[in-house]
C-alpha positions as YAML, in Angstrom:
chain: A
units: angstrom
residues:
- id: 1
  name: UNK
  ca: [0.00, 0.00, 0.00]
- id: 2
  name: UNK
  ca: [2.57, 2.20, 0.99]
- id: 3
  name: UNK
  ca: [4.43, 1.97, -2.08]
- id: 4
  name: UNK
  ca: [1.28, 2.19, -4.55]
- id: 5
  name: UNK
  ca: [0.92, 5.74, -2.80]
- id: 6
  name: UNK
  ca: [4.43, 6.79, -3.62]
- id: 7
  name: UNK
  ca: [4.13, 6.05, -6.73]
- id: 8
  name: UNK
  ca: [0.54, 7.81, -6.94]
- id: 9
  name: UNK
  ca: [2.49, 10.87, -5.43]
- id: 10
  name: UNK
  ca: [5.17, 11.04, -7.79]
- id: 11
  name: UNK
  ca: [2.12, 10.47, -10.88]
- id: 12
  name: UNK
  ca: [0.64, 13.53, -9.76]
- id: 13
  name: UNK
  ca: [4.01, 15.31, -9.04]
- id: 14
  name: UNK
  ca: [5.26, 14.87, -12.41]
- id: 15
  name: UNK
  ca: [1.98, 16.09, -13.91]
- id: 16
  name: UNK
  ca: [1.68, 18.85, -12.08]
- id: 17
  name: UNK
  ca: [5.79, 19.49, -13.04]
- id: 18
  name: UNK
  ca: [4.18, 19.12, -17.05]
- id: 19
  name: UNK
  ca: [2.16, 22.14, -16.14]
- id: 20
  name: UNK
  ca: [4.24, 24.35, -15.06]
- id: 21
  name: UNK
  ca: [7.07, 24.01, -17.85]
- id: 22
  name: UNK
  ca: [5.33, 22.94, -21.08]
- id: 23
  name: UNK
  ca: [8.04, 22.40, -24.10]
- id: 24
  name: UNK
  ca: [5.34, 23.77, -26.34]
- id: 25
  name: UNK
  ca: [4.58, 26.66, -24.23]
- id: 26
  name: UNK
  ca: [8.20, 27.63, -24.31]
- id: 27
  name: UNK
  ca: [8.41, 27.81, -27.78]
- id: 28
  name: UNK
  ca: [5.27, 29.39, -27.71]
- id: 29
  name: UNK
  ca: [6.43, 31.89, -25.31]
- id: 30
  name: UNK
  ca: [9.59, 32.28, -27.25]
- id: 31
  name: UNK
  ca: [8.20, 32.94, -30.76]
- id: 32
  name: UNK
  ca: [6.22, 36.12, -29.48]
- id: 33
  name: UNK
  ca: [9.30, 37.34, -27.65]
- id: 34
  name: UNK
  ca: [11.40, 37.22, -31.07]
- id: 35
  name: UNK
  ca: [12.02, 40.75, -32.71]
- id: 36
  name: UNK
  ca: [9.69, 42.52, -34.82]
- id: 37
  name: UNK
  ca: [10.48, 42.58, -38.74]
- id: 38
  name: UNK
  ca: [9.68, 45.86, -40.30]
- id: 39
  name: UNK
  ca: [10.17, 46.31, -43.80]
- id: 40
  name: UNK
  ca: [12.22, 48.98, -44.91]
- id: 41
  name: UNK
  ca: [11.32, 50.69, -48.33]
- id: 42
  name: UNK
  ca: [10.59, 47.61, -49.36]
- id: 43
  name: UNK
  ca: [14.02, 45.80, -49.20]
- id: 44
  name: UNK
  ca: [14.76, 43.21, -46.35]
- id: 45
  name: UNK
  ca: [13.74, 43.99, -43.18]
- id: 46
  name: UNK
  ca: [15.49, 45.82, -40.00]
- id: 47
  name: UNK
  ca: [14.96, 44.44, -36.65]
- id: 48
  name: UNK
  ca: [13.06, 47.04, -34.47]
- id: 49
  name: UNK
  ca: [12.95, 45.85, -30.29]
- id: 50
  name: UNK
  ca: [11.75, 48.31, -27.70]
- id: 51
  name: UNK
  ca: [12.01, 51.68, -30.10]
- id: 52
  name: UNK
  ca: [15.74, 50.25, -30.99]
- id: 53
  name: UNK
  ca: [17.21, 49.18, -34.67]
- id: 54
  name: UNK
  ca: [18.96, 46.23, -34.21]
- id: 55
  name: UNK
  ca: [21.69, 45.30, -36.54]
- id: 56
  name: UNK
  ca: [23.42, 42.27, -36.29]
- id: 57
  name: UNK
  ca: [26.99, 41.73, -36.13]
- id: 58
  name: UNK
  ca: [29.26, 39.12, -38.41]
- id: 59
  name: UNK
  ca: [32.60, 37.58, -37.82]
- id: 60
  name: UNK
  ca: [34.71, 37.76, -40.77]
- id: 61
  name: UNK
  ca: [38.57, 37.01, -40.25]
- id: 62
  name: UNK
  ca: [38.21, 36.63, -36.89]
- id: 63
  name: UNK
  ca: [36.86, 40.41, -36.62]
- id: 64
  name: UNK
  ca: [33.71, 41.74, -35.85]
- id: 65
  name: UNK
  ca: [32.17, 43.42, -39.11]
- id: 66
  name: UNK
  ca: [28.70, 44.93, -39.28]
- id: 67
  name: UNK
  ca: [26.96, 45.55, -43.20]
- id: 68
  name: UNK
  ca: [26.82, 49.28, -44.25]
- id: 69
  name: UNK
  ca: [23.77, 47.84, -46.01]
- id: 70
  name: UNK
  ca: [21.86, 46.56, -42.33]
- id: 71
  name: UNK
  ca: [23.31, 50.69, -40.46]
- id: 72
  name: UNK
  ca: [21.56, 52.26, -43.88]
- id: 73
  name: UNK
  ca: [18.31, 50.62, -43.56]
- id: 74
  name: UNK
  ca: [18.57, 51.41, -39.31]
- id: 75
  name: UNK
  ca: [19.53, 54.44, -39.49]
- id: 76
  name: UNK
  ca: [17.45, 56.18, -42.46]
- id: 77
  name: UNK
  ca: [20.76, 57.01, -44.16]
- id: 78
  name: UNK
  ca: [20.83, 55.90, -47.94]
- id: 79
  name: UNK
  ca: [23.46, 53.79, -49.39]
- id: 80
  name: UNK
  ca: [24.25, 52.67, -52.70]
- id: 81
  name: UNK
  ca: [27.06, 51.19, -54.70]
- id: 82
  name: UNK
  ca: [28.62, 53.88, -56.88]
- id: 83
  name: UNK
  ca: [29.34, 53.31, -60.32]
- id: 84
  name: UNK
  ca: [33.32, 54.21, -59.87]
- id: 85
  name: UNK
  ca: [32.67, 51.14, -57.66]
- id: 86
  name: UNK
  ca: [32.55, 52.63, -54.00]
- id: 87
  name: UNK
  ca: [30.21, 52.45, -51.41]
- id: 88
  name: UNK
  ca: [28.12, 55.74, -50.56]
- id: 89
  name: UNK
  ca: [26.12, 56.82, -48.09]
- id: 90
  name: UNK
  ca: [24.46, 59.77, -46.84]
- id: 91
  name: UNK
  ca: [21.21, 62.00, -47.05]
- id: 92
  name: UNK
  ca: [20.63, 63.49, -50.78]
- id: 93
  name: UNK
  ca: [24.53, 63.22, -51.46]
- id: 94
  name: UNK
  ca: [27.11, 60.45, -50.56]
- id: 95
  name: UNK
  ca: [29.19, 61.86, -47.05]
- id: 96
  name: UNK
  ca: [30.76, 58.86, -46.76]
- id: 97
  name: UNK
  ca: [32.61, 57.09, -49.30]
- id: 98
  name: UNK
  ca: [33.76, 53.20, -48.75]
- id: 99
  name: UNK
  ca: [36.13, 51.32, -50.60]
- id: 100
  name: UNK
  ca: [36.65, 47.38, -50.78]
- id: 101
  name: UNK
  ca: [39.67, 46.05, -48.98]
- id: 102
  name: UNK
  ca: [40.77, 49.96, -47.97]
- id: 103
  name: UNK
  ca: [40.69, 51.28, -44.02]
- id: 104
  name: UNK
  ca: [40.15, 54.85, -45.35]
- id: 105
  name: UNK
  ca: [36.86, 56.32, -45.72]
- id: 106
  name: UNK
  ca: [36.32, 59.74, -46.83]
- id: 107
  name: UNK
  ca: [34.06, 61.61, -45.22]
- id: 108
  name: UNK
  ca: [32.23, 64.90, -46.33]
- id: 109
  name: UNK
  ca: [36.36, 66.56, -46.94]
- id: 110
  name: UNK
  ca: [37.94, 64.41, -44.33]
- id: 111
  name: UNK
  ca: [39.66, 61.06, -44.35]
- id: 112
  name: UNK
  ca: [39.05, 58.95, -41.51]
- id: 113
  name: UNK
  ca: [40.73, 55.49, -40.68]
- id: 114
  name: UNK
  ca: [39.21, 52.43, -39.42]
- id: 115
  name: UNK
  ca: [41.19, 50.02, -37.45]
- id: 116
  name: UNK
  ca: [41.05, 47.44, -40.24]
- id: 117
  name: UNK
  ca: [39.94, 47.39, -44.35]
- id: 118
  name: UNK
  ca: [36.20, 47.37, -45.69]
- id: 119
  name: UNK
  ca: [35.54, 43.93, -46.87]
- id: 120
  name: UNK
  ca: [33.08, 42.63, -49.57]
- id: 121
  name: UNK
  ca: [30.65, 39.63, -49.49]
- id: 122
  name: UNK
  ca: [27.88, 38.76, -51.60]
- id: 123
  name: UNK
  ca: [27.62, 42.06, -52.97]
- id: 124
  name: UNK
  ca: [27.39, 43.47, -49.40]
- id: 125
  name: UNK
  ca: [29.75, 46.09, -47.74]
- id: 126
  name: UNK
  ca: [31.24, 45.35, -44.56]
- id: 127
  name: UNK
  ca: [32.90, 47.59, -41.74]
- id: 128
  name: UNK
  ca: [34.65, 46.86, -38.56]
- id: 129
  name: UNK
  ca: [32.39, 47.75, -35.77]
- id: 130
  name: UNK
  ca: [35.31, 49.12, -33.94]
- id: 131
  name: UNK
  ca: [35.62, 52.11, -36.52]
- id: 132
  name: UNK
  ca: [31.73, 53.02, -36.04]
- id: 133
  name: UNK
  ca: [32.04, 55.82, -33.13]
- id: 134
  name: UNK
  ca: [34.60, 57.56, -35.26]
- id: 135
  name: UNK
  ca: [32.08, 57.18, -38.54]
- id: 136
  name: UNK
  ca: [28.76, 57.92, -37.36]
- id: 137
  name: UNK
  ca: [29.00, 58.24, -33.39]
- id: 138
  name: UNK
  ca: [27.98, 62.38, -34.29]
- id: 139
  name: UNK
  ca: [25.28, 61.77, -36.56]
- id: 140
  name: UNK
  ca: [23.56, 58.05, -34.66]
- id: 141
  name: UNK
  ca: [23.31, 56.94, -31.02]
- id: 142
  name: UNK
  ca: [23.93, 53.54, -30.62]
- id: 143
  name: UNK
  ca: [25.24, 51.02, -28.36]
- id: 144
  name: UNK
  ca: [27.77, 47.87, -28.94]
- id: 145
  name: UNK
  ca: [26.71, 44.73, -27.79]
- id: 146
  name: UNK
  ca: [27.96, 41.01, -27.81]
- id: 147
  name: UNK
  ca: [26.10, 39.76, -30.98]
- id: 148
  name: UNK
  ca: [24.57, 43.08, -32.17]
- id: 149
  name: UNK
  ca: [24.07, 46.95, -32.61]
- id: 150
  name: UNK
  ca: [21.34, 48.88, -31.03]
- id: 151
  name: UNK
  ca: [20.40, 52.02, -32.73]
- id: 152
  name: UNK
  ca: [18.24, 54.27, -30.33]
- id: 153
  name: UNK
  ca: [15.96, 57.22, -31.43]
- id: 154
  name: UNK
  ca: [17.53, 60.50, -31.00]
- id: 155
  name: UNK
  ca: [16.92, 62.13, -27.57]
- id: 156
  name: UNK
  ca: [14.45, 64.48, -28.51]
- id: 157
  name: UNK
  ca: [12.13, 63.89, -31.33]
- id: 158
  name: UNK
  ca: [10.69, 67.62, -31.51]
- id: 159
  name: UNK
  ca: [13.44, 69.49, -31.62]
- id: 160
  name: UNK
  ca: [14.55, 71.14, -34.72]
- id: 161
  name: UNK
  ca: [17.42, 72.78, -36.34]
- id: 162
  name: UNK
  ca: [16.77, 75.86, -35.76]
- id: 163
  name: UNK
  ca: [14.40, 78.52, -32.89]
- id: 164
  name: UNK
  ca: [11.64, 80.37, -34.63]
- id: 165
  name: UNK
  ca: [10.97, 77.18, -36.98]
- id: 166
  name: UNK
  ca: [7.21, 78.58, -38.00]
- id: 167
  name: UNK
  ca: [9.40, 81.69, -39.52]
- id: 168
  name: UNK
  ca: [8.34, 82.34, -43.43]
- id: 169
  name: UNK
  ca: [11.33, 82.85, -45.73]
- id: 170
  name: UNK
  ca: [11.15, 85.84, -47.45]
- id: 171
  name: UNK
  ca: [12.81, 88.16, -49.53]
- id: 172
  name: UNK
  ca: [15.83, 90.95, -48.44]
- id: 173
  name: UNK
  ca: [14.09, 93.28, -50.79]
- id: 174
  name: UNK
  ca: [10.14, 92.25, -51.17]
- id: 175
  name: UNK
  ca: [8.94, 92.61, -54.70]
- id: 176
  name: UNK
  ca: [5.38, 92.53, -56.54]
- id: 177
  name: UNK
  ca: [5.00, 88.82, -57.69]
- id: 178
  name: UNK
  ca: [5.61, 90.14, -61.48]
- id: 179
  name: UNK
  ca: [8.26, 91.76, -60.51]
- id: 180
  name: UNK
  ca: [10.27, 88.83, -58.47]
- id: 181
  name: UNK
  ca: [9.69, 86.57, -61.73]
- id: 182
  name: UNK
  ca: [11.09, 89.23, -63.92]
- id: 183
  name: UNK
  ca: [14.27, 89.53, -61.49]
- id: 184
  name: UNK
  ca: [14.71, 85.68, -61.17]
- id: 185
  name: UNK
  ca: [14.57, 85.58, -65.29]
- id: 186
  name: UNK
  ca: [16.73, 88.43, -66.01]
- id: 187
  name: UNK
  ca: [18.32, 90.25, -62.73]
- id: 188
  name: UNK
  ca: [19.90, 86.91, -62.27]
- id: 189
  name: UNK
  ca: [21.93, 85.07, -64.55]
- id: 190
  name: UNK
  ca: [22.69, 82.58, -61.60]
- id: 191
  name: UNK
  ca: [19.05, 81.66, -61.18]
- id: 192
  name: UNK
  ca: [18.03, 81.54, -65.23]
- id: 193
  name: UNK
  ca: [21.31, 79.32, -65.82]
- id: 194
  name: UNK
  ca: [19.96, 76.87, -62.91]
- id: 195
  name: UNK
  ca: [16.76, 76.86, -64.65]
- id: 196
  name: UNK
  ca: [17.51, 75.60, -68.05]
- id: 197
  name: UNK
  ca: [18.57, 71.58, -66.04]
- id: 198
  name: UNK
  ca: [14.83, 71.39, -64.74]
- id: 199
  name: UNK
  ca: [13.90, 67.86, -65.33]
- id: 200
  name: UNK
  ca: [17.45, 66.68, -64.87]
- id: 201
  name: UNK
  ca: [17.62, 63.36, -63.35]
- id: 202
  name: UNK
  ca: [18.71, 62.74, -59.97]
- id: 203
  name: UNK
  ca: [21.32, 60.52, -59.17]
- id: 204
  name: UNK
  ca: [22.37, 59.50, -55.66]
- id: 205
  name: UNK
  ca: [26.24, 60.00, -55.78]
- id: 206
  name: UNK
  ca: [26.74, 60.80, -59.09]
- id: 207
  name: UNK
  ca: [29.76, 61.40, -60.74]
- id: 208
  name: UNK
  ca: [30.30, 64.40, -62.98]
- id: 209
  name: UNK
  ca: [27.44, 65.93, -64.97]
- id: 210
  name: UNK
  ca: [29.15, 66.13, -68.32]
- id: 211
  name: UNK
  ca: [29.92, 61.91, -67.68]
- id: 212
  name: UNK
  ca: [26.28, 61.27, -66.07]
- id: 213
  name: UNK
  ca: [23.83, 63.25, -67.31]
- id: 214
  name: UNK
  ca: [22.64, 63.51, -63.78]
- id: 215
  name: UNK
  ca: [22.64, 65.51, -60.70]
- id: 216
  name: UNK
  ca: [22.61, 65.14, -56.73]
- id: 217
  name: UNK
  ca: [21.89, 67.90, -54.49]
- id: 218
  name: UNK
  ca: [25.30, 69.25, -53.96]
- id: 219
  name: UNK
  ca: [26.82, 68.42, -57.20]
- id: 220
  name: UNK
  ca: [23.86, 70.58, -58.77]
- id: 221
  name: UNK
  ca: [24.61, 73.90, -56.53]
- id: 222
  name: UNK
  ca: [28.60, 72.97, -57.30]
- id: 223
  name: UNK
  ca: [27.86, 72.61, -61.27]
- id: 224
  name: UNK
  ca: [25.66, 75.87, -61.81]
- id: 225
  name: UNK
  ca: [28.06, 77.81, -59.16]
- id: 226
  name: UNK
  ca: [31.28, 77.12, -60.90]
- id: 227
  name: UNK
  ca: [30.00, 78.88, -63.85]
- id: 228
  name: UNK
  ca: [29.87, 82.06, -62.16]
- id: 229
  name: UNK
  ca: [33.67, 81.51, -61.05]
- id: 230
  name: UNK
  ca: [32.64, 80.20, -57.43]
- id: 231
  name: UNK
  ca: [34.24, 76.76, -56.19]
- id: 232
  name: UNK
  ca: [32.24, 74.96, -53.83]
- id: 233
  name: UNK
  ca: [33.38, 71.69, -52.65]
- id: 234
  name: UNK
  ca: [31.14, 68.48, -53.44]
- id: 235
  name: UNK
  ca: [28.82, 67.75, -50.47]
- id: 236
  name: UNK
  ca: [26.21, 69.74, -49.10]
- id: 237
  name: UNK
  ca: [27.26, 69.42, -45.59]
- id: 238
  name: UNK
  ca: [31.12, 70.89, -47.27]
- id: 239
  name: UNK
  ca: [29.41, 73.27, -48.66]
- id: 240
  name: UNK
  ca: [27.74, 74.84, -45.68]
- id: 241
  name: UNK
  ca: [30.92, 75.71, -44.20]
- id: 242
  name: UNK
  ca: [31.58, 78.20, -46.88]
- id: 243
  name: UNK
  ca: [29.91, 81.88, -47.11]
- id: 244
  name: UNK
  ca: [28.10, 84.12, -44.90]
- id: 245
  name: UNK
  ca: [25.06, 83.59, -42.75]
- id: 246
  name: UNK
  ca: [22.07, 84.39, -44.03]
- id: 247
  name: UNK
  ca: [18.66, 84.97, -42.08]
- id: 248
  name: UNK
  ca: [15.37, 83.07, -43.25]
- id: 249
  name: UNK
  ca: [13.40, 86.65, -43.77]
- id: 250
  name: UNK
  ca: [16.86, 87.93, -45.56]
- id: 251
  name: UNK
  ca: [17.30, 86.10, -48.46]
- id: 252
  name: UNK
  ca: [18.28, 87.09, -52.14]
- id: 253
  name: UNK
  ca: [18.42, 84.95, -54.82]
- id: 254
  name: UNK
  ca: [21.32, 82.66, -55.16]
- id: 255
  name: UNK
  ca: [21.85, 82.13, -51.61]
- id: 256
  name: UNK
  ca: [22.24, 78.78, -50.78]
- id: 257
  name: UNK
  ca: [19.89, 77.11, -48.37]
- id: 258
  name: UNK
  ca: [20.79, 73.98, -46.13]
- id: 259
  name: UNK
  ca: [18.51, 71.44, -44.28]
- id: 260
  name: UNK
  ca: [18.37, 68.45, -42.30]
- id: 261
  name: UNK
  ca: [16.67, 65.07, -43.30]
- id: 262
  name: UNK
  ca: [14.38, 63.95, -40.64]
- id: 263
  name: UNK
  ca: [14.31, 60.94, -38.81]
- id: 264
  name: UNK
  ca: [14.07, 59.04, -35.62]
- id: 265
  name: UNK
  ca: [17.30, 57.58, -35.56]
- id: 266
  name: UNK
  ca: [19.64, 60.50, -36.93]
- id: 267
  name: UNK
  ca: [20.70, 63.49, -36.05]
- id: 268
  name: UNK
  ca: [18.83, 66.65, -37.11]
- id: 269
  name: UNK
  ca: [22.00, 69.02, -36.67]
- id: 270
  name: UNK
  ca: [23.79, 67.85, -39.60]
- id: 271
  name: UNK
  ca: [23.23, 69.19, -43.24]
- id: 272
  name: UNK
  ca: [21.97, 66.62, -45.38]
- id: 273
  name: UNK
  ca: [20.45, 69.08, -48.25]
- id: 274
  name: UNK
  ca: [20.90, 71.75, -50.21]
- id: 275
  name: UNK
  ca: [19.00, 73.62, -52.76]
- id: 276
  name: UNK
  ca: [19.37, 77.88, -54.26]
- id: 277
  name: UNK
  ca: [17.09, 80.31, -53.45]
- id: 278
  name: UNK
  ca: [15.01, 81.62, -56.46]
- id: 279
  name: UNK
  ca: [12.97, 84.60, -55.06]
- id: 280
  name: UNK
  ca: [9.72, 84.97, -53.91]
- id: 281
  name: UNK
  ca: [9.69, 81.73, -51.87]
- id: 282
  name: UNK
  ca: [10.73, 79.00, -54.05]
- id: 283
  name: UNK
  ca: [14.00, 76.65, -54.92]
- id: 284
  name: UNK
  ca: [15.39, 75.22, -57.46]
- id: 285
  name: UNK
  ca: [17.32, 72.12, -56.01]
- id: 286
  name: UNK
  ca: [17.81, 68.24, -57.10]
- id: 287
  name: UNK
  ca: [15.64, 65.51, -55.40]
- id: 288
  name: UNK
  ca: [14.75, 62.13, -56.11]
- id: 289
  name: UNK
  ca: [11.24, 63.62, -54.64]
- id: 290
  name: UNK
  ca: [8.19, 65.10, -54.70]
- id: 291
  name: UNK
  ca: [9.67, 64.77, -58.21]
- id: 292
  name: UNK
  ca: [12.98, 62.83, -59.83]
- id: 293
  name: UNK
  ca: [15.41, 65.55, -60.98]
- id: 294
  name: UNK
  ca: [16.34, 69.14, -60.63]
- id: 295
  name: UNK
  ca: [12.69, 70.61, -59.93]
- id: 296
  name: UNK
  ca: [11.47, 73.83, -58.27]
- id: 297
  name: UNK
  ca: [9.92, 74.25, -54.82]
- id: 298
  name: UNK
  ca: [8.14, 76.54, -52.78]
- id: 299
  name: UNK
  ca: [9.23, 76.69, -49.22]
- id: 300
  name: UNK
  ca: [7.28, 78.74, -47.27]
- id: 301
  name: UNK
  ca: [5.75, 75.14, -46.06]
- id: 302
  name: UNK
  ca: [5.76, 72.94, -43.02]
- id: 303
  name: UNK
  ca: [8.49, 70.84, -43.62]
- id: 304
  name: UNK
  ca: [11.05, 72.83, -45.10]
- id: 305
  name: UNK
  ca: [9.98, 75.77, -41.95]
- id: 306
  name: UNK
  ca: [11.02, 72.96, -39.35]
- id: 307
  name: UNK
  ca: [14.13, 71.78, -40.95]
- id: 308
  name: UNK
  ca: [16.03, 74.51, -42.51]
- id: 309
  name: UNK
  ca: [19.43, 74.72, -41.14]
- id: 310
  name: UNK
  ca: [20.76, 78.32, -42.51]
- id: 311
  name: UNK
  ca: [21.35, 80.12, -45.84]
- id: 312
  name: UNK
  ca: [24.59, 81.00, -46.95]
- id: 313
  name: UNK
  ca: [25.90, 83.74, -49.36]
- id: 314
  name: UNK
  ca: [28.69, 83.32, -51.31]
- id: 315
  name: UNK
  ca: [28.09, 86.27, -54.46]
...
């Protein structure tokens, strides 16, 4: 007897044991616990836990190596093989320029070295994770971990780039609207030169117009400003170093106006686009959007209020 209610005991012990820790409800458990996938423009998706882009990381040669391809899609950044063969990525221009098997990566006018050389796999781009504070640790926040990246959102998603953000831009000297079209057409050579490329393809990247046929933000405002004898270097956020500050409600045409590209995991102190003031609230700048190509734009609009930078003047 005493033994048929030990073993009785230990029936309804185990049993009890199978309720509490159920293989099935593990998986279960573990399966709703797992990442969520979010597609990104359509390409393959980004990990997303707890507000945080995850990106994982790869050993290659006994390193670890993260793909520029998995930061782009975190971050917001674009990136894109270039046709000289290099990898770029940035807002509306390339910043930063990779290069298979090289350490150095140029950066907006700087060269910057990583501790050890790009390397290439399956027609994906990948960096040492040990070079990524000096890369992007301005522009992201993130956080290293064992087996992965975390991207966070930046600190404080209403902040913009600069106060009085509901400011129209407006003209230094405030015209009739006849009379601001007839300026823009014949006052200023700069603005009627820029003109004649409207429709102009846009080209993340591109290499020079006369070899492309095609313009990015920065190598537009270079192109048209070179044929009034004024040298501005390649990338927008290069660009906005140069000339003199310019107030929203002061502008001229032919000053130069610089934005940030908005999102939750960049910063929104960085140029990342640049386009030429026209007159009478409008510019004439290359986009891949509302339109493809070298288009004009008013501004005097919500989203161009909140994330204009600055103008600049260089005449």
């Amino acid at each position: 007897m005493k033994l048929m209610k030990v073993i009785s005991l230990a029936i309804v012990l185990f049993a009890l044991a199978g309720c509490v820790h159920n293989p099935g409800d593990t998986m279960e458990l573990k399966r709703h616990s797992r990442p969520v996938k979010v597609q990104s423009n359509g390409q393959s998706p980004a990990d997303l836990t707890e507000g945080r882009h995850i990106v994982p990381i790869h050993k290659l040669q006994n390193s670890a190596y993260v793909s520029l391809d998995d930061i782009t899609k975190a971050t917001g950044y674009h990136g894109a093989w270039l046709k000289d063969g290099t990898y770029g990525m940035g807002e509306y221009d390339a910043t930063w320029i990779f290069r298979t098997g090289e350490s150095t990566v140029t950066v907006a006018s700087n060269k910057v070295t990583m501790p050890s050389s790009a390397i290439k796999d399956n027609n994906h781009l990948y960096i040492p994770v040990s070079g990524m504070q000096k890369l992007f640790g301005d522009v992201t926040v993130f956080k290293i971990e064992t087996d992965d990246v975390a991207f966070f959102p930046k600190p404080s998603p209403d902040e913009t780039g600069v106060t009085g953000s509901q400011l129209n831009f407006a003209d230094a000297h405030p015209m009739k609207p006849a009379a601001a079209a007839e300026k823009m057409n014949t006052n200023s050579p700069l603005i009627a030169f820029a003109k004649k490329f409207l429709g102009i393809k846009y080209e993340f990247g591109t290499g020079l117009y006369k070899q492309t046929g095609t313009f990015d933000c920065s190598s537009f405002t270079q192109y048209v400003f070179k044929q009034f004898n004024i040298d501005l270097p390649r990338l927008a956020r290069t660009q906005a170093e140069r000339g003199k500050y310019i107030a929203r409600d002061n502008l001229e045409a032919g000053d130069l106006l610089f934005f940030y590209v908005p999102g939750r995991f960049k910063s929104n102190e960085t140029v990342g686009h640049v386009g030429i003031y026209m007159g009478d609230g409008n510019m004439i700048h290359a986009s891949p959007k509302p339109k493809d190509g070298v288009q004009i734009t008013p501004i005097n609009k919500a989203y161009w209020k909140k994330t204009f930078m600055y103008a600049k003047r260089y005449m």
